[in-house]
C-alpha positions in Angstrom: 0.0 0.0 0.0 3.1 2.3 0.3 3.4 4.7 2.8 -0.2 5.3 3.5 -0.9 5.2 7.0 -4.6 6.8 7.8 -7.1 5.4 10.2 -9.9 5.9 7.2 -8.5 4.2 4.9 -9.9 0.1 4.4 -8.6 -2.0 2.2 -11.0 -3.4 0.1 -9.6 -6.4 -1.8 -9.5 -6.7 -5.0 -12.1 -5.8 -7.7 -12.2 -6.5 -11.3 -12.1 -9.8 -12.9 -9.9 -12.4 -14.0 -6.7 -10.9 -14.7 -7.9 -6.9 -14.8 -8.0 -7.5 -10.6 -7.1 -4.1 -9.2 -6.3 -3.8 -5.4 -8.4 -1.0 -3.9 -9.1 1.2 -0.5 -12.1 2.7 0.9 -11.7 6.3 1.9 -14.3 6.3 4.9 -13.6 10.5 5.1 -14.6 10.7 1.8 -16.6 7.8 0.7 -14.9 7.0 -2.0 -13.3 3.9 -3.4 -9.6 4.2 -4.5 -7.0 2.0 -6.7 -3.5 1.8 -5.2 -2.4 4.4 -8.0 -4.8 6.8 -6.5 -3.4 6.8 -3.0 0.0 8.2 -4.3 -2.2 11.5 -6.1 -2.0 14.2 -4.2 -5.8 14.8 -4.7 -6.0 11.4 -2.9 -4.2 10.2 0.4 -0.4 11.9 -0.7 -1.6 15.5 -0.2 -4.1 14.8 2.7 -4.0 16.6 5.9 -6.4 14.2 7.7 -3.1 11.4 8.9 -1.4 14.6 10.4 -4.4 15.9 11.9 -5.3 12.9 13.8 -2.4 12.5 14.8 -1.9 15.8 16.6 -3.6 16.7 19.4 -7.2 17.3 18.8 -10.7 17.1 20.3 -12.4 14.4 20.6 -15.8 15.8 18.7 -13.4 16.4 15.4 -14.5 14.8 12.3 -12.3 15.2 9.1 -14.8 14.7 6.2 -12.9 14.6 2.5 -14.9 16.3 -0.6 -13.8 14.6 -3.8 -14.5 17.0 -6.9 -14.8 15.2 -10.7 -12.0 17.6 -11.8 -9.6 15.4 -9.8 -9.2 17.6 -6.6 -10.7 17.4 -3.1 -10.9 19.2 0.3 -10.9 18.5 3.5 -14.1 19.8 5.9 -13.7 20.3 9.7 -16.6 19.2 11.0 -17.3 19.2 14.9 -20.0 16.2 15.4 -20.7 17.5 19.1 -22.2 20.6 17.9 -22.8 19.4 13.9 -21.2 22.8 12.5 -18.1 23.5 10.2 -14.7 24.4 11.8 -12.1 26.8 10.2 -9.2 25.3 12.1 -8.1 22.6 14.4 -7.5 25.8 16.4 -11.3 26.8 17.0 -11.7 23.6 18.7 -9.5 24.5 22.0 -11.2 27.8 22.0 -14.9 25.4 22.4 -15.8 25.0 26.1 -16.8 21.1 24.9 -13.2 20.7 23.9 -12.0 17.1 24.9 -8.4 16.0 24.5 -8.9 13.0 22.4 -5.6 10.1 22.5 -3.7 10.8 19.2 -4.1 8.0 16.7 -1.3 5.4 16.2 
C-alpha cells in the first residue's frame, strides 16, 4: 500500500475480474473507493492533511470529512460532530468549552 498510513483508509480487496484484478481502499472521510495508484495523487491520500491531523492533538468531537470533486481535486471539511457545525481550524476547537483532548491516533 506504500506509505499510507490513515485510520480511514480500508482496504478493500480486490475488484475487477480475471486478470484486470485491481487492489483497492475505501476512503471512509470521503466515501470513496480508491486504486492503489490513486493513494499516491496528491488529490487522494499523498496530499491529505487528515493522517497529520489525527495524529496531533485534537478534540475528541473532530470529524475530518474529505470532498472529492470530478476535476480530480478534493478538500478536507472540519466538522465538529458535538455541535454538527463546520470548523475553520483545528485551532477553534481548544477555543470550544466542549473541547475534549482526544488520545492521538497510532
Amino acid at each position: 500500500m506504500g506509505d499510507v498510513n490513515c485510520i480511514y483508509l480500508i482496504p478493500e480487496g480486490c475488484k475487477g475480474q480475471g486478470g484486470d484484478c485491481q487492489e483497492m481502499f475505501r476512503c471512509l472521510a470521503g466515501k470513496v473507493m480508491l486504486k492503489v495508484s490513486d493513494l499516491k495523487q496528491e488529490w487522494a491520500c499523498a496530499g491529505c492533511e487528515i493522517p497529520a491531523i489525527m495524529n496531533a492533538e485534537h478534540c475528541l468531537y473532530l470529524e475530518p470529512l474529505k470532498r472529492f470533486f470530478n476535476s480530480g481535486e478534493s478538500v478536507v471539511v472540519l466538522m465538529c460532530s458535538l455541535n454538527d457545525r463546520v470548523l475553520p481550524s483545528v485551532a477553534a476547537c481548544r477555543k470550544c468549552p466542549n473541547y475534549t483532548r482526544a488520545a492521538p491516533s497510532t
